[in-house]
C-alpha positions in Angstrom: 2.6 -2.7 17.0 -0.3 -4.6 16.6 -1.5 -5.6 13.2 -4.6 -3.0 13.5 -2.0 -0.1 14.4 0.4 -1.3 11.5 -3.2 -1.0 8.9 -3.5 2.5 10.2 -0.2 3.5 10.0 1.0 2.1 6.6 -2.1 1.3 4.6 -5.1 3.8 5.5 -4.0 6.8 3.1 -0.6 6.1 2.1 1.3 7.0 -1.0 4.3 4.4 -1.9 7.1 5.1 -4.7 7.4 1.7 -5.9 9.9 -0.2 -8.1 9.9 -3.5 -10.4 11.5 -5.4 -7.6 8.7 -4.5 -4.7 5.2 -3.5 -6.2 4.1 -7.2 -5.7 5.4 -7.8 -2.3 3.7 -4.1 -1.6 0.3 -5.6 -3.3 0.4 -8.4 -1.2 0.9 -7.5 2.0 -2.0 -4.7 1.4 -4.5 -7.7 0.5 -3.4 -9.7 3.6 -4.2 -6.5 5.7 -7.7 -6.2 4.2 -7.0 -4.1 1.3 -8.6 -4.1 -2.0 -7.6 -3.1 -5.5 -9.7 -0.1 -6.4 -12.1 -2.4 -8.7 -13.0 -3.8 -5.2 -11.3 -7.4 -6.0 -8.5 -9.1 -4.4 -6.0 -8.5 -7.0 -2.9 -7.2 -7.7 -1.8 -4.6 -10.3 0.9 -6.3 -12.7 4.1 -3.8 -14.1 4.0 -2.2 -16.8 5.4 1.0 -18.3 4.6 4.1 -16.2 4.0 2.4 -12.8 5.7 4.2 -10.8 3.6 4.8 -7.2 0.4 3.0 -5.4 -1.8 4.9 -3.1 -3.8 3.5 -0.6 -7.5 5.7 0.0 -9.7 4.6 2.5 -13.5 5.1 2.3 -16.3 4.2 4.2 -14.0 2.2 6.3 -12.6 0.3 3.4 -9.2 0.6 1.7 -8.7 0.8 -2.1 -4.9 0.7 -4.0 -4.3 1.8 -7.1 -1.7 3.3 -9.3 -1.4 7.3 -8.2 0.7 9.5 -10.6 1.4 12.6 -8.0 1.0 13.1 -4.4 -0.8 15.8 -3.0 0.1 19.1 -1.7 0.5 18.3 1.7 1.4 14.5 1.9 4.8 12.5 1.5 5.7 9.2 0.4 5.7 6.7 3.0 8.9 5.0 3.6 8.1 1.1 2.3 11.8 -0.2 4.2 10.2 0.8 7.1 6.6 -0.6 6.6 8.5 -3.9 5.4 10.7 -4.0 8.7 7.6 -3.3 10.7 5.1 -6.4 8.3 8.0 -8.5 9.6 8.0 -7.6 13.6 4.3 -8.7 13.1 4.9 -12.5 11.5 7.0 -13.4 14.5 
């Protein structure tokens, strides 16, 4: 997979649940893949009561994160052991 596919795949309009443990890591590798906090800086989101999922939203070509409270009617959560297994494939 190249690092374009892996954008598309995991970070155009994704929905992650996310935990104490990963919402950095998550944050970070979203930046590193062109991402942008929804403010439109290069930042990441620190925990705090209540966060509990991140979506990713592309517009215009661009791809925002922020903290999303509900998914929408037709999506799912995407699976962030398998993005992480896949990031991992691409730093060999």
């Amino acid at each position: 997979m190249t690092r374009v596919e892996f954008k598309k795949k995991f970070f155009t309009d994704n929905f992650y649940w996310i935990t104490k443990t990963n919402h950095i890591e998550l944050q970070k590798i979203g930046l590193e893949m062109g991402c942008l906090l929804c403010n439109g800086e290069k930042d990441i989101i620190n925990w705090h009561e209540g966060f509990n999922s991140l979506g990713f939203r592309t517009k215009e070509n661009i791809t925002y994160f922020q903290k999303e409270i509900f998914l929408t009617e037709k999506e799912t959560s995407t699976n962030y052991m398998e993005m992480l297994r896949e990031y991992k494939k691409l730093e060999k």
